[in-house]
N, C-alpha and C positions, 0 to 999 in steps of 0.2 A: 471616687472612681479608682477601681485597683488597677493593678499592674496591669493582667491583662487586657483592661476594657481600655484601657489608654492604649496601649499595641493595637487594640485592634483600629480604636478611631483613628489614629496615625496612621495606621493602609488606608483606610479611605482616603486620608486628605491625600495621602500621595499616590494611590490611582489615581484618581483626579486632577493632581497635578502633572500627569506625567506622561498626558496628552497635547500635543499641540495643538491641537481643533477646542479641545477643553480649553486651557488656557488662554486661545484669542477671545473663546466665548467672554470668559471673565472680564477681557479688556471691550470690550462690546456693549456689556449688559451695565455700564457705568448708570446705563438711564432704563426706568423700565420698560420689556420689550416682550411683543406677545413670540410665538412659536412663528409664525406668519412673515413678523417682524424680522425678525432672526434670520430667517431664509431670504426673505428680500437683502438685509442689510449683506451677506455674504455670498448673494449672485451680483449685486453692483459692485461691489466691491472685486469681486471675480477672485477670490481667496481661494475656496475651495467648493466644491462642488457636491455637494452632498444631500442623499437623501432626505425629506422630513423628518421620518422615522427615525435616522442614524443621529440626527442632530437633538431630537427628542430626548434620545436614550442617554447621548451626551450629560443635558441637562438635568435627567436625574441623577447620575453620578454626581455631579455639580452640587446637588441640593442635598442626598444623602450625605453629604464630606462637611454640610452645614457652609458651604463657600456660595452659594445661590441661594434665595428665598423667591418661591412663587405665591402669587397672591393676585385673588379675583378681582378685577375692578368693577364693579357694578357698574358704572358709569358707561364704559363700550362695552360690558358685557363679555369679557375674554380673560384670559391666564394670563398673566404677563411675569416675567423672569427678569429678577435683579441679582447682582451680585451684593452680600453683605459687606456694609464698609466699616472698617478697622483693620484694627493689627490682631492678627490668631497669635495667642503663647501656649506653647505647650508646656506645662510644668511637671519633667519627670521625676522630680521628689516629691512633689505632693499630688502626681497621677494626676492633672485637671489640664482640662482645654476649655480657653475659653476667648472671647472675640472683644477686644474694648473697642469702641465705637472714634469717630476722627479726632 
């Protein structure tokens, strides 16, 4: 990865991180949870109040930054949204990001 492809992937991650609404997502999606899910889990919770749509758009921020992985379950038949678990390094001498697992 050269110099500037690592710049760029580092604004994603940090748009992404640089949301509060994003970043509860993160602590949320420990377990996987459909769009549905999501809305329900933060009107009971009464956090914040927000559209489907806004909370959608969230989530592909989330996924493009590579911090969310969505994935169909056949089983119920729905999307469902997890956050990837490890530790992200970014290594700017050798331009690489990459996620190692728990």
């Amino acid at each position: 990865m050269g110099l500037l492809e690592l710049f760029m992937e580092m604004c994603k991650i940090g748009k992404a991180l640089s949301s509060e609404v994003r970043c509860f997502l993160l602590t949320i999606l420990e377990i996987p949870l459909s769009l549905s899910g999501i809305c329900d889990t933060l009107e009971k919770m009464g956090i914040y109040r927000l559209r489907r749509e806004t909370i959608y758009r969230h989530l592909e921020i989330l996924t493009n930054a590579g911090l969310v992985e969505k994935e169909y379950h056949r089983t119920d038949k729905i999307l469902k949204y997890t956050t990837i678990k490890g530790n992200m390094i970014l290594n700017l001498l050798e331009g690489t990001v990459e996620i190692i697992g728990d």
